[in-house]
C-alpha angles and dihedrals in degrees: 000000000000125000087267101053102038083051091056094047096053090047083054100056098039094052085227111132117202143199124262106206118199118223123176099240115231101023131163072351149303102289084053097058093041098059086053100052087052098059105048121108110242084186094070095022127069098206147311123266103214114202114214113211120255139163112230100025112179108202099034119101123221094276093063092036092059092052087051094050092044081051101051097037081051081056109260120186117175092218085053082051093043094046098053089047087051091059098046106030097111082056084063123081104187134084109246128199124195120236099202137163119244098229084073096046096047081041101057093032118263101246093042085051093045089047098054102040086051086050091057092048106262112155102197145000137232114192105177101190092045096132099229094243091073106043090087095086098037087063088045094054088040096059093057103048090037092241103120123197122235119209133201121239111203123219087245101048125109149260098243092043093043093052086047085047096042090058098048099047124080166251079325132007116238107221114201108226087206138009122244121055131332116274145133120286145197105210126016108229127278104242092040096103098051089040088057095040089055096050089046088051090043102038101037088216132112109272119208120198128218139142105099104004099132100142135079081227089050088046084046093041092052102039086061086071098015144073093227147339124257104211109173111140097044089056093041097044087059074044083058110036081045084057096052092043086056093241125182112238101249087065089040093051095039092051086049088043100050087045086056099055086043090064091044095060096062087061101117114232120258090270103053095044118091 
């Protein structure tokens, strides 16, 4: 059982939910990323969704986009990411999971992706424009390397495709707020609790929540239906404002870092969670 699953299962147990923060891998560079990953709790966050850089993203707003361009003009290559995670991976804690788009998966082979992100130590995968028809054989391929894909269920999707989606997907279902593209927010939508706490009843998995969560209320507001909280935009965009002060990264990694346990801190304990 990989980092991921093992931390799902004891969340689980436990009855705890988590937050998932979002960092763009890579950026300003891989030290960067690296210092980050290595000072966040694992024990107050679930995991860590790593973006991958790419040109054209589909489901990234323009906070996370800007963060993507800035990456690939400094010079970002995923194998120079996945080495350096290879080599300091026992120094992380957290689980990570990959976000990454499937024109570089489908690029690069499946197999052969899957392969190499297992190899540097990635414990899932989240590839957002995947079409449904073809996610079957990434699974498959995910299983057997345990690294398992998570997919995305929309507000406006289906009964019948949430319920394909919801038994594909693990060890936990990502469920969209909104439709549209990722971005801060200032109020989650009205009908998201229920939504969640219907996919939790029909699918029987843990179900995390992002798109628009950029406040410790929103993480505590969510986490009272939900497994965990998906914040992305709010810590790239201090990735972002660091970048254009000319911070080191240590100061880069130590303000996303403190944001983060802000945003921790609103998770709320085992028995005031629902």
């Amino acid at each position: 059982m990989n980092r991921l699953r093992r931390r799902f299962q004891q969340l689980q147990a436990s009855g705890q939910k988590a937050l998932l923060p979002y960092v763009t891998g890579g950026y300003p560079d891989a030290a960067t990323t690296i210092e980050i990953l290595r000072g966040i709790d694992p024990t107050r966050c679930a995991c860590v969704e790593l973006g991958l850089p790419f040109s054209d993203p589909i489901a990234d707003g323009p906070v996370i986009q800007t963060s993507f361009s800035r990456a690939l003009e400094g010079g970002f290559r995923i194998d120079g990411l996945f080495d350096e995670l290879a080599g300091q991976r026992d120094e992380i804690a957290v689980p990570l999971i990959a976000m990454v788009s499937y024109s570089i998966v489908y690029r690069r082979e499946p197999r052969a992706f899957v392969a190499r992100a297992a190899n540097a130590g990635i414990d899932g995968l989240i590839v957002p424009d995947i079409p449904l028809e073809e996610v079957d054989e990434l699974a498959a391929i995910g299983r057997d390397r345990d690294c398992p894909i998570v997919m995305l269920v929309a507000p406006t999707s289906r009964d019948p495709r949430r319920a394909r989606i919801a038994a594909l997907s693990e060890p936990f279902i990502y469920y969209q707020s909104t439709a549209g593209v990722t971005g801060e927010r200032e109020q989650l939508p009205t009908d998201l609790l229920e939504n969640v706490a219907r996919l939790r009843a029909q699918s029987g998995k843990p179900v995390c929540v992002g798109f628009g969560i950029s406040k410790p209320e929103h993480v505590a507001a969510v986490c009272r239906v939900a497994d965990g909280a998906i914040v992305g935009s709010a810590i790239v965009r201090r990735m972002n404002a660091a970048v254009d002060r000319g911070a080191s990264a240590s100061a880069t990694a130590r303000d996303v870092i403190e944001f983060i346990e802000t945003l921790a801190a609103a998770v709320p304990a085992a028995d005031e969670a629902g």
